[in-house]
N, C-alpha and C positions, 0 to 999 in steps of 0.2 A: 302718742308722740313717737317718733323716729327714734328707735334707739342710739344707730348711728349719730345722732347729733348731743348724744352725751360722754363728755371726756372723759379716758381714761383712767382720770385723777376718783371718778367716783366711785370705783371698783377697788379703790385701795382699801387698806385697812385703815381706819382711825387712832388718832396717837393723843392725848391729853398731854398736855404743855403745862398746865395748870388748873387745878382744880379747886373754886372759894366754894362758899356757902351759897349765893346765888346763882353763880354764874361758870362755867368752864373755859377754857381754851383749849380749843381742838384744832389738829392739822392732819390733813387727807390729803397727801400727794405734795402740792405746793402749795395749797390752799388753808389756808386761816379762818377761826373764825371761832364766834362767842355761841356757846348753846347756855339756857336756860338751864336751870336742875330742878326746877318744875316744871313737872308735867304738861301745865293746865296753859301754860303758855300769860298771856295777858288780856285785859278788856279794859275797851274804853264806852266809855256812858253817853249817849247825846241826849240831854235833857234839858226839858224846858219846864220854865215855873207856870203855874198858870196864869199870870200877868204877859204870859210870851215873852219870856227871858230866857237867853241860851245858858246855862252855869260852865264858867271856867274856873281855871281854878291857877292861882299861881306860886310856884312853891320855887327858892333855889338848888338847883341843880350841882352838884360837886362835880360831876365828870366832865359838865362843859362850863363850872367857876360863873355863873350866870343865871340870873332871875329867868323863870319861863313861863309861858301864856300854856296851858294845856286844857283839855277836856276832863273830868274826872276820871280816874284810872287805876287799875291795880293788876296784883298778881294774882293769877287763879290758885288757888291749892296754896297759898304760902302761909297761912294758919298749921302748928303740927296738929289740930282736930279736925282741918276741914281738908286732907291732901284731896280726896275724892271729890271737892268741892267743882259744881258746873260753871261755867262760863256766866249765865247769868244768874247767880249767888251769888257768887264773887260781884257782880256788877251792883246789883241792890246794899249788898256789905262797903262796898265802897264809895256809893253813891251819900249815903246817909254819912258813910266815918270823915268823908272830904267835905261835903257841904252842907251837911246837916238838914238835906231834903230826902225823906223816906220815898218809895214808891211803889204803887202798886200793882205795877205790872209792868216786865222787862220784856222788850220783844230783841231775837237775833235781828242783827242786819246783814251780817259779813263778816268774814274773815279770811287773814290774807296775812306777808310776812311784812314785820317793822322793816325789816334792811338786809333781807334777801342774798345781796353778798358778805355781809356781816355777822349775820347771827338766823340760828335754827327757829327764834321766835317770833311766833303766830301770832294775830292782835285780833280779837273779836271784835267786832262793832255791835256793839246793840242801843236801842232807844230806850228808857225808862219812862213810864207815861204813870199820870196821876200824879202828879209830888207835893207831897205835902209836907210844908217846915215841921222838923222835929226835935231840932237842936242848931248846937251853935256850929257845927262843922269843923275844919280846921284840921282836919288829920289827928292820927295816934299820937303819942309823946315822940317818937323818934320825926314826926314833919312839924312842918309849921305853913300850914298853907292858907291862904288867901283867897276866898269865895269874890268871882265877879262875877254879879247877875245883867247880862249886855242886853236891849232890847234886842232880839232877833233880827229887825231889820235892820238895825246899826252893826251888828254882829264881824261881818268882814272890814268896814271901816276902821271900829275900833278894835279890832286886832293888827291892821298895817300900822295905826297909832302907835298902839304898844312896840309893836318894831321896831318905829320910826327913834321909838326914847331908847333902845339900848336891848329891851328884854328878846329873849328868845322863845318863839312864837313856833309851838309845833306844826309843820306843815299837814299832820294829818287834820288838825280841825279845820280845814278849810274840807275834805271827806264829811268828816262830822257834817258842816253846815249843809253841803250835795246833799246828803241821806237825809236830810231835815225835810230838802224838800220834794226828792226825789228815790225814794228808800220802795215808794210803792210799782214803782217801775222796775226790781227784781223780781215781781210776782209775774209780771206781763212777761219777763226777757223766760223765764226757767219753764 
């Protein structure tokens, strides 16, 4: 990359504005913005049952006061036993705590930033293959989330659906459903 084409602002020092348990506010020059205080960043699960169901999952949200349509998902490293914990442990741990399908094998797909001008955090993609029911799902005691198992070819329909009634519909699952079926066309590009 052209050095020249990065602003001055990045050469500043960082300043902490505020500092919680998850999350920081940092300002660099004139710039804003949210960093993670884990490490391991985040991961989202694209998995399918073996009937070819996509699992979504629907929990509400406090920062935007609204139900949402998501992929199952978590924090890497937010266990204080598992800080070291990889991208896809974290994925298999959160796969089974939100929907209560085990799996036997997580493949990476990708990673890249949730909101780039907002926040330092990274979101892995990976696939989970093999799932087999193991329990009732539903998240820890602090969620309360909602297993939706969509056939896969109804998948983007009934997610506009959901939209269409009010809930809030993460734009990355529409990636998820691409790397469903196109995930093996990173072998062919790299």
């Amino acid at each position: 990359m052209n050095d020249d084409r990065i602003p001055a602002d990045a050469h500043l020092p960082v300043e902490t504005l505020c500092e919680g348990r998850w999350l920081s506010l940092r300002k660099r020059g004139r710039w804003e913005y949210a960093e993670r205080n884990n490490p391991g960043g985040a991961v989202i699960i694209v998995a399918v049952t073996p009937d070819d169901c996509v699992l979504f999952v629907e929990q509400y949200r406090v920062s935007i006061l609204k139900h949402t349509i998501e992929m199952p998902a978590g924090l890497v490293g937010d266990l204080a036993d598992q800080l070291d914990e990889s991208a896809l442990l974290a994925a298999a741990r959160e796969l089974e705590e939100e929907t209560g399908y085990r799996c036997d094998r997580v493949e990476f797909i990708h990673e890249g930033p949730s909101s780039s001008g907002m926040s330092t955090e990274m979101i892995a993609f990976v696939r989970a293959h093999g799932l087999v029911r193991a329990g009732a799902g539903g998240g820890d005691e602090s969620e309360n989330i909602v297993v939706h198992e969509v056939p896969r070819t109804e998948a983007g329909a009934w997610l506009f659906a959901r939209a269409a009634e009010g809930y809030s519909v993460d734009p990355k699952l529409f990636a998820g459903l691409w790397f469903l079926e196109h995930a093996g066309q990173r072998a062919e590009v790299a």
